[in-house]
KELO-615599 format. One record per residue (C-alpha): residue number from 1; x, z, y. Coordinates in steps of 0.05 Angstrom, whole numbers, plus 32768, in hexadecimal, padded with zeros to 4 digits. Layout:
N
<NUM, <X, Z, Y>> ...
END
This chain:
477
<1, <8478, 8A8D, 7E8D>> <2, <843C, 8AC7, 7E94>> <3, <8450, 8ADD, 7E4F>> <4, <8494, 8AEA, 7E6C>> <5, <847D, 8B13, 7EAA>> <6, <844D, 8B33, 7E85>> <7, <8485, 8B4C, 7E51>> <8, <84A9, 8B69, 7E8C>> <9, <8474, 8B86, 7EA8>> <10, <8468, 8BB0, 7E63>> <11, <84B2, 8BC1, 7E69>> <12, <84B2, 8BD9, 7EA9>> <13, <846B, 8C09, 7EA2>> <14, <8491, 8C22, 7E5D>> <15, <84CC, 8C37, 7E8C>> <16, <84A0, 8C50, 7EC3>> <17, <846C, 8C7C, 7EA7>> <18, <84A8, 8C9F, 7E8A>> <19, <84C8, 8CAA, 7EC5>> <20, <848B, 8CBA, 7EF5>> <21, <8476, 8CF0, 7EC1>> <22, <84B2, 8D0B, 7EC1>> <23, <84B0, 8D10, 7F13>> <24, <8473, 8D2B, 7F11>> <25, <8487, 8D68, 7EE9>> <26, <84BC, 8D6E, 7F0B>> <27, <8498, 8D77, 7F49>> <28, <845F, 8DA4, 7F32>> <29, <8493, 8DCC, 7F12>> <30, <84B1, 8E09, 7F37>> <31, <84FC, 8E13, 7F3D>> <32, <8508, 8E3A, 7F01>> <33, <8555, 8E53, 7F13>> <34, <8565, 8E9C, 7EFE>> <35, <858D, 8EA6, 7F3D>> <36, <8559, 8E93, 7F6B>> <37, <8522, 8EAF, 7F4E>> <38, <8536, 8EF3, 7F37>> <39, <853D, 8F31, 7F77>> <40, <857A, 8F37, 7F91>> <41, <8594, 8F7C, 7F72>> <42, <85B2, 8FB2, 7F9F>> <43, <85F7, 8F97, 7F82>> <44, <85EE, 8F4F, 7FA0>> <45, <85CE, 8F78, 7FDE>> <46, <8614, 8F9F, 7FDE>> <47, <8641, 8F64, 7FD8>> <48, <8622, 8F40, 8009>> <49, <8626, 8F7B, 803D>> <50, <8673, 8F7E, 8029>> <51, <8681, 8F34, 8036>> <52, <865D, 8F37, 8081>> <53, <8683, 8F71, 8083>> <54, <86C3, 8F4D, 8078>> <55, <86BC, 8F1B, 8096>> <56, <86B2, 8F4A, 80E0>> <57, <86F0, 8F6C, 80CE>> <58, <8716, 8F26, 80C5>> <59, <86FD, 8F0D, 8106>> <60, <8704, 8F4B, 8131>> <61, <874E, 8F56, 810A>> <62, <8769, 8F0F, 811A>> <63, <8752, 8F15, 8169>> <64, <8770, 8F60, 816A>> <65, <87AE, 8F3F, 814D>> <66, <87B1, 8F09, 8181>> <67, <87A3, 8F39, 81BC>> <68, <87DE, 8F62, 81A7>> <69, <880C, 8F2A, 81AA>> <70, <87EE, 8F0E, 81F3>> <71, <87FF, 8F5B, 820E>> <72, <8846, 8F55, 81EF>> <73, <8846, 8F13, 8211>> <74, <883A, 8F3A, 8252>> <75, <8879, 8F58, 8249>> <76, <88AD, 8F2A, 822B>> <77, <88AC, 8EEE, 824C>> <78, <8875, 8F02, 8281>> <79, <888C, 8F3F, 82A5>> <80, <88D7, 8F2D, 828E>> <81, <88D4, 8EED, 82B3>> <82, <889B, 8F03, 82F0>> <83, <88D3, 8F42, 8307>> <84, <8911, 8F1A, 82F0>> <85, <8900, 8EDD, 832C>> <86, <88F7, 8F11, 835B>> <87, <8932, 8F39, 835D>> <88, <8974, 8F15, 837C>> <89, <899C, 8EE4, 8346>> <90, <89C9, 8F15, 833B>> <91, <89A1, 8F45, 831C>> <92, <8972, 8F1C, 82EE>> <93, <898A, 8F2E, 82B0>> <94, <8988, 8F78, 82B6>> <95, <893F, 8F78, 82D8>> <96, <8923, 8F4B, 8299>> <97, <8953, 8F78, 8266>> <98, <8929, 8FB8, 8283>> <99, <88E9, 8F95, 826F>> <100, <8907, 8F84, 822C>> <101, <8924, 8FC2, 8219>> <102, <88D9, 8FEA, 821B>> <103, <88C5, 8FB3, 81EE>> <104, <88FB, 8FD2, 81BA>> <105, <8906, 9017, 81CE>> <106, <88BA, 9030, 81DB>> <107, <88A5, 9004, 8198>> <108, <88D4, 903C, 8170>> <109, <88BC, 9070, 819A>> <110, <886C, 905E, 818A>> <111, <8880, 905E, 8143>> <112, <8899, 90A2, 8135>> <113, <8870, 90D2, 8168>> <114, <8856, 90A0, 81A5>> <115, <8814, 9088, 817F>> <116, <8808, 90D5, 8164>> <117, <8811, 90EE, 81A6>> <118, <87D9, 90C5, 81C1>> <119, <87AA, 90BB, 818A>> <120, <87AF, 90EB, 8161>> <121, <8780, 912A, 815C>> <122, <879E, 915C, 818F>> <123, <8788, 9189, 81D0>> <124, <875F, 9165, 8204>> <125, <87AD, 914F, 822E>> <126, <87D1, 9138, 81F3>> <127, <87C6, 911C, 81AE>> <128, <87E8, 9148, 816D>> <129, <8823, 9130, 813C>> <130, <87F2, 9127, 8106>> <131, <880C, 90D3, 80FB>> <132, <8855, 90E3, 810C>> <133, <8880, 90B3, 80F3>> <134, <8830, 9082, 80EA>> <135, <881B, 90AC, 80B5>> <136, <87DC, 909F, 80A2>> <137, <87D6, 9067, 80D0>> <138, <87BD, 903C, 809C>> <139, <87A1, 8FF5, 808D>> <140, <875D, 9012, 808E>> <141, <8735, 901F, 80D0>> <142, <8736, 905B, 80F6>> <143, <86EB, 905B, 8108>> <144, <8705, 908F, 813E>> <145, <871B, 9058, 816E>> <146, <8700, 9010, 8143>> <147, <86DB, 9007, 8109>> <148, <86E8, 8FCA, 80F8>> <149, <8732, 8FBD, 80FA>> <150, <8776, 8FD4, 80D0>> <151, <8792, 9023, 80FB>> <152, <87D0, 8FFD, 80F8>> <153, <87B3, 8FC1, 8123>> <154, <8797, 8FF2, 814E>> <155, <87D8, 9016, 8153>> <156, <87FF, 8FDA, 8162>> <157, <87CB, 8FB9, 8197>> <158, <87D0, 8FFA, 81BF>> <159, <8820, 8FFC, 81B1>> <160, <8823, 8FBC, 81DE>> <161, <8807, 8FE8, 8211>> <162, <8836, 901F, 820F>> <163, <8870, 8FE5, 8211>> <164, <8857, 8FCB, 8253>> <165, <8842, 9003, 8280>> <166, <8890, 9023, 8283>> <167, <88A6, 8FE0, 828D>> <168, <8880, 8FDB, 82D0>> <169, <88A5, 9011, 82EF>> <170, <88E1, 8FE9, 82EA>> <171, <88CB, 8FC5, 8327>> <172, <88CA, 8FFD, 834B>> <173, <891D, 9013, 834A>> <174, <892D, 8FBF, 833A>> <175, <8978, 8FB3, 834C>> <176, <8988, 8FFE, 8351>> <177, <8982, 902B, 830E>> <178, <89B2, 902D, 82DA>> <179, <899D, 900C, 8291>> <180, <89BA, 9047, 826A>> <181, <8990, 9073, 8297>> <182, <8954, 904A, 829F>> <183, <8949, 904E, 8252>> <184, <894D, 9096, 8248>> <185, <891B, 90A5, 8284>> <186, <88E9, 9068, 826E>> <187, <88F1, 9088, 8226>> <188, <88DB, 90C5, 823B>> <189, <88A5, 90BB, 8271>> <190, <8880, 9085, 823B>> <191, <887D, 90C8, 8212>> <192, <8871, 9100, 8246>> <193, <8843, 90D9, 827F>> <194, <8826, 909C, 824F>> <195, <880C, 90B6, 8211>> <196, <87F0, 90F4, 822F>> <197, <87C5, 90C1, 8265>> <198, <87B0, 909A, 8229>> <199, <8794, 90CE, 81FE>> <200, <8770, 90ED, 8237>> <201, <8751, 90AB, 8242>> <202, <874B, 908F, 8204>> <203, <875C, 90BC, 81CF>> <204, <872A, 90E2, 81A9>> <205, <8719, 912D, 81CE>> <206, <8742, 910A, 8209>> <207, <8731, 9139, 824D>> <208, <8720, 90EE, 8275>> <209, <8704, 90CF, 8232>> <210, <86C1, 90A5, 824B>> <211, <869B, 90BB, 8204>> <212, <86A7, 9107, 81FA>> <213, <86DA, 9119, 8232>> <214, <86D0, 9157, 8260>> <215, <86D5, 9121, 8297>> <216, <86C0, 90D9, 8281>> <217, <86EB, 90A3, 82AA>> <218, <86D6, 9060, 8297>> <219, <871E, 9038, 8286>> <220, <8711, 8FFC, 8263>> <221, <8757, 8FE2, 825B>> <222, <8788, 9011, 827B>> <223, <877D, 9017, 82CD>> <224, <8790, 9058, 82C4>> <225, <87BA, 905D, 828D>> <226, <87DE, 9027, 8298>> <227, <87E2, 900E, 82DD>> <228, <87D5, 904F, 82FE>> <229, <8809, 9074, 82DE>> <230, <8842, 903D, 82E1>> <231, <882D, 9030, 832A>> <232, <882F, 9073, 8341>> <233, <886E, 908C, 8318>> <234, <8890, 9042, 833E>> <235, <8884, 905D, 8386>> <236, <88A0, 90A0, 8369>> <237, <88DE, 9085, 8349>> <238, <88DC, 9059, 8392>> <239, <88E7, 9087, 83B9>> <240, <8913, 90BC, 838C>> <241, <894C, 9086, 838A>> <242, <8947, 906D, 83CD>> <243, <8950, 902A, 83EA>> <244, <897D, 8FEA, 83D0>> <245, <89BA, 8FE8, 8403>> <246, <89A3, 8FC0, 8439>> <247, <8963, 8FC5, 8439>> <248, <892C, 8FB6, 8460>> <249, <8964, 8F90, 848C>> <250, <897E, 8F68, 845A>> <251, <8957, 8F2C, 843B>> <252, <894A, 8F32, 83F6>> <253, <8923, 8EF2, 83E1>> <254, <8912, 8EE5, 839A>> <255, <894A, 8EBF, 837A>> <256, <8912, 8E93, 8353>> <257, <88CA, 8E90, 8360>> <258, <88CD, 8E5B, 8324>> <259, <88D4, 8E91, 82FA>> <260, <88A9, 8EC1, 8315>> <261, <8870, 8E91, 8317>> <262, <8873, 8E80, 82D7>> <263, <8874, 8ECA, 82C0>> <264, <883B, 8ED9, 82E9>> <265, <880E, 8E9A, 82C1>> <266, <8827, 8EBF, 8283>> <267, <880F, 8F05, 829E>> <268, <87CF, 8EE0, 82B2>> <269, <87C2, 8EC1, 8264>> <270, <87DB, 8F02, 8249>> <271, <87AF, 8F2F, 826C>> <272, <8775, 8F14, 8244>> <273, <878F, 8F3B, 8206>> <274, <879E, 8F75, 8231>> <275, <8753, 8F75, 8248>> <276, <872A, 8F4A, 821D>> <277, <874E, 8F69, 81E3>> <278, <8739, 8FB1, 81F3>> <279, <86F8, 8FA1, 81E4>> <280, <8712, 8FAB, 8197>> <281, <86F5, 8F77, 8175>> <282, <86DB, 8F2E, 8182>> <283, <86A1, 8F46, 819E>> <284, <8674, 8F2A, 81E5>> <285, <8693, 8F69, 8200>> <286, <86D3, 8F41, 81F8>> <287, <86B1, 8F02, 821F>> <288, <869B, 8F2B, 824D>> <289, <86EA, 8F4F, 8263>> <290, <86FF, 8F10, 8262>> <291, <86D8, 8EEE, 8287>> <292, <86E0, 8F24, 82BB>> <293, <8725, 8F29, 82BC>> <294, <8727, 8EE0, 82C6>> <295, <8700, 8EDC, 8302>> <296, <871C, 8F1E, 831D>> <297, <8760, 8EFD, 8326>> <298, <8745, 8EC9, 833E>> <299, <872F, 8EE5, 8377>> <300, <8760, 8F15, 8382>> <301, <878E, 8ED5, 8382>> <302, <8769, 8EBF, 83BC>> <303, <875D, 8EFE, 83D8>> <304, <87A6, 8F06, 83E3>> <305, <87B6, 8EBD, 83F3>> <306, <8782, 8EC9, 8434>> <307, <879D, 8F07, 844E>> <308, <87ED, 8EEF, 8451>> <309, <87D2, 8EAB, 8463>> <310, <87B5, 8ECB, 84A3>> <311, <87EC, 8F07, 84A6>> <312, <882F, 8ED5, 849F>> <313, <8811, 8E90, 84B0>> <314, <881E, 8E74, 8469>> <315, <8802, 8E77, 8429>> <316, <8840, 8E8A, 83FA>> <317, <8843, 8E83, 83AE>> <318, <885D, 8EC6, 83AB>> <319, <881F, 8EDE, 83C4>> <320, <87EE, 8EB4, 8399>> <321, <8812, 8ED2, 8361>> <322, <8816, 8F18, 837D>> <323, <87CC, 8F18, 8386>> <324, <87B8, 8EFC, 8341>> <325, <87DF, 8F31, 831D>> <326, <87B8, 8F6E, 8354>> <327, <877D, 8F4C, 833A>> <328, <8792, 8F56, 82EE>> <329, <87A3, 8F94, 8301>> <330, <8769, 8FAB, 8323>> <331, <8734, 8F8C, 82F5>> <332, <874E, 8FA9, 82B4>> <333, <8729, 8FEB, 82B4>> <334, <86F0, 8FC6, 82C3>> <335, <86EB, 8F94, 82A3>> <336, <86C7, 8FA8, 8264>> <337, <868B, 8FC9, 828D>> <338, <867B, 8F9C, 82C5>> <339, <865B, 8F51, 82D3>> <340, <8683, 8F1B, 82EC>> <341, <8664, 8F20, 8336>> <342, <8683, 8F62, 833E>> <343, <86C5, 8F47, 8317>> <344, <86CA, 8F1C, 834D>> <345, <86C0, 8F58, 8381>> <346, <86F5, 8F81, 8361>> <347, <8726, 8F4E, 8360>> <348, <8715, 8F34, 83AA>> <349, <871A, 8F78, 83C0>> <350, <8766, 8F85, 8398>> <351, <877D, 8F3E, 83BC>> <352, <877B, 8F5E, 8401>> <353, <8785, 8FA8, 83EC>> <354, <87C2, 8F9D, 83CF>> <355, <87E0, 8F67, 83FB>> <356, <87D4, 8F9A, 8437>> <357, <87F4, 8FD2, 8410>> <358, <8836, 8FA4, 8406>> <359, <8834, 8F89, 844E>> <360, <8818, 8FC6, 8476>> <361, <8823, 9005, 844E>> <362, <886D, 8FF1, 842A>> <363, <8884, 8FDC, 8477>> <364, <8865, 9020, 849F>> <365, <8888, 904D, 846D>> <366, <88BD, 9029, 8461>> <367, <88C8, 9039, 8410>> <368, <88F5, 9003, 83ED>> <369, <88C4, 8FF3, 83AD>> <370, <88ED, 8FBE, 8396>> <371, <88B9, 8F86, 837A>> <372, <8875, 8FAA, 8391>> <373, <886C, 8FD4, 8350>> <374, <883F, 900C, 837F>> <375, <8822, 8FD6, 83A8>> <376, <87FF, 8FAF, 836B>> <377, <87FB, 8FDC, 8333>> <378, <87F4, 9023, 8355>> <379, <87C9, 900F, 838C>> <380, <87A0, 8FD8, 835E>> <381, <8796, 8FFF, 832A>> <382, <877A, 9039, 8355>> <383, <8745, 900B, 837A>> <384, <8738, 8FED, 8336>> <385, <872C, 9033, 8314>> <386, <86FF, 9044, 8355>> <387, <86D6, 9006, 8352>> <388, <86CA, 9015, 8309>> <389, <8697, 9049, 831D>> <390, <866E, 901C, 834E>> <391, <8668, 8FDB, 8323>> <392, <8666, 8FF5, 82DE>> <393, <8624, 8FDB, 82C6>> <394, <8602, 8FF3, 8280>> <395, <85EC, 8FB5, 8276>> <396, <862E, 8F99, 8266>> <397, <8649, 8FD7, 823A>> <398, <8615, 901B, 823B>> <399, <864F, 9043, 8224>> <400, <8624, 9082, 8233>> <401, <85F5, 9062, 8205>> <402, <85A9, 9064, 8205>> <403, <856C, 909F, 8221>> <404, <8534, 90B7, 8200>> <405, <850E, 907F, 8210>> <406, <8546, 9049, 81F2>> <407, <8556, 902F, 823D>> <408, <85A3, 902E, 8248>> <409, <85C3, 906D, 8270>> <410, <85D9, 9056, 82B2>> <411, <862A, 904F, 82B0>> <412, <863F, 9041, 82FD>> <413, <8629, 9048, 833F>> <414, <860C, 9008, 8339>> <415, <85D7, 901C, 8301>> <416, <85CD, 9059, 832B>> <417, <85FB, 9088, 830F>> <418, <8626, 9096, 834F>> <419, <863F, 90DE, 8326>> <420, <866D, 90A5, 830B>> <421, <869A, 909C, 8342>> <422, <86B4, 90E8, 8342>> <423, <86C9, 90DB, 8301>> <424, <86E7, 90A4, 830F>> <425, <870F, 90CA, 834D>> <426, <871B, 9103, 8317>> <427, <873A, 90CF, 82E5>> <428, <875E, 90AF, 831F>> <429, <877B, 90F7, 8333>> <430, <8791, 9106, 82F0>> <431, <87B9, 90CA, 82EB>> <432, <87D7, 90D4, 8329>> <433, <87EB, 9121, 831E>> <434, <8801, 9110, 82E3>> <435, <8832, 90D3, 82FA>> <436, <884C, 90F5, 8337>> <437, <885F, 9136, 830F>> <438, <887D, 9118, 82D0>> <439, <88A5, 90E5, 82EB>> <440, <88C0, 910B, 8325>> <441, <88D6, 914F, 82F1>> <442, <88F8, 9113, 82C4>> <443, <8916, 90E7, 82F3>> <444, <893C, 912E, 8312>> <445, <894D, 9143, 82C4>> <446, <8966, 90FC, 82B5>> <447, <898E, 90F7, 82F9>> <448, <89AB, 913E, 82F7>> <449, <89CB, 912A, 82A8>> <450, <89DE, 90E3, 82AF>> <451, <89D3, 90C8, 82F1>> <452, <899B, 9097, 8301>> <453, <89B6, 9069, 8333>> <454, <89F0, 903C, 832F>> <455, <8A33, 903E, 836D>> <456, <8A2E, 9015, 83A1>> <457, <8A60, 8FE7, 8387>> <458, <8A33, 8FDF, 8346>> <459, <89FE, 8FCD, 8374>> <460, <8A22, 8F9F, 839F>> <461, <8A3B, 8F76, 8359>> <462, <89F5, 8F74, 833F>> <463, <89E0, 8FA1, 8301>> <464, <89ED, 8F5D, 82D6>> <465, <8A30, 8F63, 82D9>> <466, <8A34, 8FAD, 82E6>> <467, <8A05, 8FC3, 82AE>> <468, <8A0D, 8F86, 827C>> <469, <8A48, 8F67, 8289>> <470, <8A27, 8F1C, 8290>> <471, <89FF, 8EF5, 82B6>> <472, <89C5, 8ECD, 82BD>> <473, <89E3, 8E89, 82D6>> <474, <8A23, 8E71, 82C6>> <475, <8A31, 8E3D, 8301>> <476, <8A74, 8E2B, 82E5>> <477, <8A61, 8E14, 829D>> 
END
């Protein structure tokens, strides 16, 4: 029996030492692998700039990508279905139509001179023809306007814009305006008032442009460009046409509110790629304008709900939605310079701005904008573009970067830089001149060749039938 274990024991210490040697060297030895031993050359060094590199331009490409589709989504179905439930039944199908046809016609339009016209290199008003037709608008970056994205997702992100700011107006002359004449003057002012206002803002050399302009007007997102400019041009085209027949002493509910709420959730979810996106890449800029523009309609929603809850005796659903889409409005050229607090502010302050500009201001003057296009965008996006200038903070986005001494150069009133606000008022101004003086000089050209609005009996029938020859609900099928 011992001679047994003690063969086994001789086995195992001939296995063992074997093994434990081998361990040992193993373990006083170095890693010996070429790879990990040898300097990483410039060429490794290189490729492994290129792949970061990439890999930022994948990242910021696929949210750019996703923003411009949540702006189209403003459009068609949001602003199709938010104007469509407030207009009378009869007249649905031509109010969404108007918001559908800018997605078509002004998409043609940016592609052979629209995108030129405001981006390209030109004068300080208006860009040049130099990418007529998207010539050179390439799948490389224009390090002009974003480094790290494909020109032609650039181009189309900002096309979204140009698709939804004519199609504003629309709420403005809603029920009254023929189609055939609404798309030739749409057609024309998204060339002649648009894509001037957005190269002077944002285009390079641009007269309002925040980094380089003669007069820099901070404009995150489009409070000027956008909402500005439709707003104002609405209360123009308001009051060139006139009022509906009958009104104010006919009631003219909204046919749906359905409708109309839902499009107003859509504008809400959209409007994070209409702010968030402008940042131009998936960037904590991005986190930041969209956490603002959350909160911002948020209180603006409540802002609004307050005042008509104290001013009618009932909190409406029209006027929860009305106030979330002033606060959209009102945050969106702020919301890529300011902190949430003030998001909060701004969009407070747009809830009872523009609710008292629909219920006191519309009512003293009497002007028939159809579904509040002045009220909301125009008078939003002016109060939005002001309170740029007070709560613009440089810790959030030192645009005008850095001193001598490396400390970020105040950017609004609120750093200390109250010179801020003029320029604000001087961006503000432009847009304005430049709404009320284009869109009047068309809408008399456009009306003097083809007429703008339709006969009475047109109006009476509803433009569905009039101007499309269908209509929304069938009752008898």
């Amino acid at each position: 029996m011992c001679r047994k274990w003690f063969k086994m024991l001789i086995f195992l210490a001939l296995i063992g030492i074997p093994a434990w040697t081998f361990a040992q060297t193993a373990a006083a030895t170095p890693a010996t692998a070429p790879a990990a031993q040898a300097p990483a050359t410039q060429g490794q060094i290189a490729a492994l700039q290129q792949a970061v590199q990439n890999a930022q331009m994948s990242g910021d490409n696929a949210w750019m990508l996703t923003s411009a589709a949540l702006v189209l989504l403003m459009t068609g179905p949001g602003l199709a279905l938010f104007y469509g439930g407030l207009v009378r039944r009869k007249n649905i199908l031509s109010t969404m139509m108007q918001s559908f046809a800018m997605m078509g016609l002004v998409s043609i339009l940016w592609a052979l001179v629209g995108y030129s016209l405001a981006f390209g290199h030109g004068n300080m008003f208006v860009g040049g023809f130099e990418h007529v037709f998207l010539r050179g608008v390439t799948l490389t970056p224009n390090t002009d306007y974003a480094a790290t994205i494909p020109e032609q997702t650039y181009m189309i992100y900002q096309l979204m814009f140009a698709i939804i700011t004519p199609a504003l107006i629309t709420g403005a002359f809603a029920e009254r305006m023929k189609f055939s004449s609404m798309a030739v003057f749409l057609s024309l002012w998204s060339l002649l008032v648009y894509c001037p206002m957005a190269h002077m803002v944002w285009g390079v050399g641009g007269l309002l442009n925040a980094t380089g302009g003669h007069i820099p007007s901070l404009d995150f997102a489009g409070g000027t460009v956008v909402h500005i400019t439709s707003g104002v041009s609405a209360l123009i085209c308001a009051l060139y046409l006139g009022k509906r027949i009958g009104y104010p002493h006919t009631a003219m509910p909204p046919h749906s509110m359905v409708l109309s709420f839902i499009g107003a959730c859509l504008l809400w979810v959209g409007w994070f790629g209409f702010n968030a996106g402008s940042a131009l890449g998936a960037s904590p800029l991005a986190t930041s304008a969209f956490v603002n523009t959350h909160f911002a309609t948020a209180a603006a929603a409540l802002g609004w709900t307050i005042f008509e809850w104290f001013h009618n005796g009932k909190p409406t659903a029209l006027g929860a939605i009305s106030g979330a889409v002033a606060g959209l409005v009102a945050i969106t050229p702020a919301s890529g310079f300011v902190q949430p607090m003030s998001a909060m502010l701004i969009g407070l302050a747009a809830g009872f701005f523009c609710s008292f500009m629909v219920f006191g201001v519309k009512s003293l003057f009497g002007y028939d904008d159809s579904l509040d296009a002045f009220g909301v965008h125009g008078a939003g996006g002016t109060l939005g573009a002001l309170l740029t200038g007070v709560f613009a903070a440089s810790v959030i986005n030192p645009i005008y970067g850095k001193d001598a001494a490396g400390n970020n150069i105040p950017t609004g009133a609120i750093d200390g830089h109250w010179g801020q606000i003029l320029n604000q008022l001087a961006g503000v101004g432009v847009a304005w001149g430049i709404s009320i003086a284009g869109t009047l000089i068309l809408l008399v050209v456009v009306d003097k060749i083809m007429g703008l609005r339709v006969t009475p009996e047109q109006e009476q029938a509803g433009l569905d039938l009039s101007q499309h020859g269908e209509e929304g609900y069938d009752f008898n099928s």
